[in-house]
Structures are given as C-alpha cells and as structure tokens.
MARMITI-544028 format. One record per residue (C-alpha): residue number from 1; residue in one letter; x, y, z. Coordinates in steps of 0.1 Angstrom, whole numbers, padded with zeros to 4 digits, always signed. Layout:
REM residues N
NODE   fivex   selo       X       Y       Z
NODE     NUM      A       X       Y       Z
...
REM end
This chain:
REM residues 91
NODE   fivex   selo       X       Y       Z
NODE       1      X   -0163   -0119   -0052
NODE       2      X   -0148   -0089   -0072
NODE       3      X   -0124   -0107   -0095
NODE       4      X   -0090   -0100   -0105
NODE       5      X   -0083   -0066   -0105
NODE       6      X   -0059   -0051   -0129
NODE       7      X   -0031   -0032   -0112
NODE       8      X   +0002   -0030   -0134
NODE       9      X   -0009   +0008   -0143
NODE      10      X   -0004   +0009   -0104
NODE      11      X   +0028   -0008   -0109
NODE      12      X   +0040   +0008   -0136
NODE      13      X   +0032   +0044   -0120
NODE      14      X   +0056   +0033   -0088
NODE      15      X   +0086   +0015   -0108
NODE      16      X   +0085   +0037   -0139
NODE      17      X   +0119   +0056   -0135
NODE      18      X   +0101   +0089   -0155
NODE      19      X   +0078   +0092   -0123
NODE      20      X   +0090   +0115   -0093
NODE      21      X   +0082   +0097   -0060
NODE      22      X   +0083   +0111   -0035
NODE      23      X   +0091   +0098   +0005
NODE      24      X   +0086   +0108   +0037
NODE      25      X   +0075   +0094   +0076
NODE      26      X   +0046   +0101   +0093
NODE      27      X   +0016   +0082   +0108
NODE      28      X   -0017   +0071   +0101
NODE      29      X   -0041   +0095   +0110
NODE      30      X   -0067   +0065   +0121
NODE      31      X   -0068   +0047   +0145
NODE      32      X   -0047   +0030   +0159
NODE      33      X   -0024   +0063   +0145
NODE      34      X   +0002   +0039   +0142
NODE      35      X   +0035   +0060   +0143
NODE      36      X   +0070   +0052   +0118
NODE      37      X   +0050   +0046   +0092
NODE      38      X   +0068   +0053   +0052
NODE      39      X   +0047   +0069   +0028
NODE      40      X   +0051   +0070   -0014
NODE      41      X   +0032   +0093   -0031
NODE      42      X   +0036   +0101   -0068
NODE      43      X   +0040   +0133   -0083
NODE      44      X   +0018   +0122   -0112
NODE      45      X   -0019   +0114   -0107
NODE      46      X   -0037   +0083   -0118
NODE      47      X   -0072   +0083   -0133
NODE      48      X   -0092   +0049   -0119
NODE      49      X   -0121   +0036   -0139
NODE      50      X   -0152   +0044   -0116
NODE      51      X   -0158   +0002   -0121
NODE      52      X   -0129   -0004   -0108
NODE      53      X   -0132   +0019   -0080
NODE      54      X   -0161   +0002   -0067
NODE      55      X   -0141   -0036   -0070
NODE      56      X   -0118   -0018   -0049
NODE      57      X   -0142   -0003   -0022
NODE      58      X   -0155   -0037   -0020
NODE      59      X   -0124   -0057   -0010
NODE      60      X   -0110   -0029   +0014
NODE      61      X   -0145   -0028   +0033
NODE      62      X   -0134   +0011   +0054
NODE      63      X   -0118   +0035   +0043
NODE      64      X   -0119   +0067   +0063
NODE      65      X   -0108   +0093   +0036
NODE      66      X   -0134   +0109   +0009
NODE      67      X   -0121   +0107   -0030
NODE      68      X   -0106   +0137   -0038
NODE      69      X   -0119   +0155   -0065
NODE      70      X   -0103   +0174   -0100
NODE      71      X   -0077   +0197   -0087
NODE      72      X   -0098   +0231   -0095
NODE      73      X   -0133   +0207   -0103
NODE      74      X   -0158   +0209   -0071
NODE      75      X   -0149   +0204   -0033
NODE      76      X   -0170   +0170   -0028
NODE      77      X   -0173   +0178   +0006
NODE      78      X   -0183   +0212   +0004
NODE      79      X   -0207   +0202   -0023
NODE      80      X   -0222   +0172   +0001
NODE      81      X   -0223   +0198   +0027
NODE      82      X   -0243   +0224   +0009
NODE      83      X   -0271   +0203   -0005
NODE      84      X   -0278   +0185   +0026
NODE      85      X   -0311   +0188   +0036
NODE      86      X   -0323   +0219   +0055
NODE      87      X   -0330   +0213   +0093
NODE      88      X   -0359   +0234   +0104
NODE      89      X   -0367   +0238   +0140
NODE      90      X   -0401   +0230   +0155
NODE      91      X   -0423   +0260   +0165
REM end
C-alpha cells in the first residue's frame, strides 16, 4: 500500500488559468496503439519529489517511457548506454 498521494500541484498545474495547455490527437505509441486518443500537455514543467515518484511507479506497475531528464542535464539513456558493461568476445 502507497498511501494517499498528494496531487493538487497536479491539479493546480492543469486548471490554473496562468498555465498554457496545450491539445492535440494522436495515439498511444503501446500497445494496443489505441488511435483518437486527446492529449494535454503543459507548457510549464513540474518537479516530482523522487518519494513520490516511486509511490507512483508502484501503483501504475508498467510504464514503457524512461524519465526524462533536465532539459540541457544528461541524456539518461545515452548515459545507461555508455556505462554498460563491455561485452568481449571469446577467443
């Protein structure tokens, strides 16, 4: 059990009339790529406690997309993918 998780930051972000949001279609890009699908993104970012993160993870069990990291900070990925280890091949 996570607990209640705080979202009126969330909330606030989405019905804050300051905030640009922004609409469009599309579709998700996992299966089952469900078409007709409305997204709402905000212009402005929102920082997420790293606890809270986690709470998160737990309830939604899958998520196919990587956190994104500081616009200008390290590519995560890139990072993951560099310090992998080194595969050698058997002589």
């Amino acid at each position: 059990m996570t607990g209640q998780l705080d979202l009126s930051a969330v909330i606030f972000l989405f019905t804050n009339s300051r905030n640009a949001i922004y609409q469009y279609s599309g579709s998700f890009t996992t299966p089952p790529c469900t078409e007709g699908v409305t997204w709402f993104v905000a212009k402005r970012t929102l920082d997420v406690d790293v606890d809270d993160w986690h709470k998160l993870k737990k309830l939604m069990k899958f998520n196919a997309r990587y956190p994104q990291n500081t616009p200008g900070g390290t590519n995560l990925i890139q990072y993951a993918s560099d310090n992998l280890p080194k595969k050698t091949c058997p002589t």
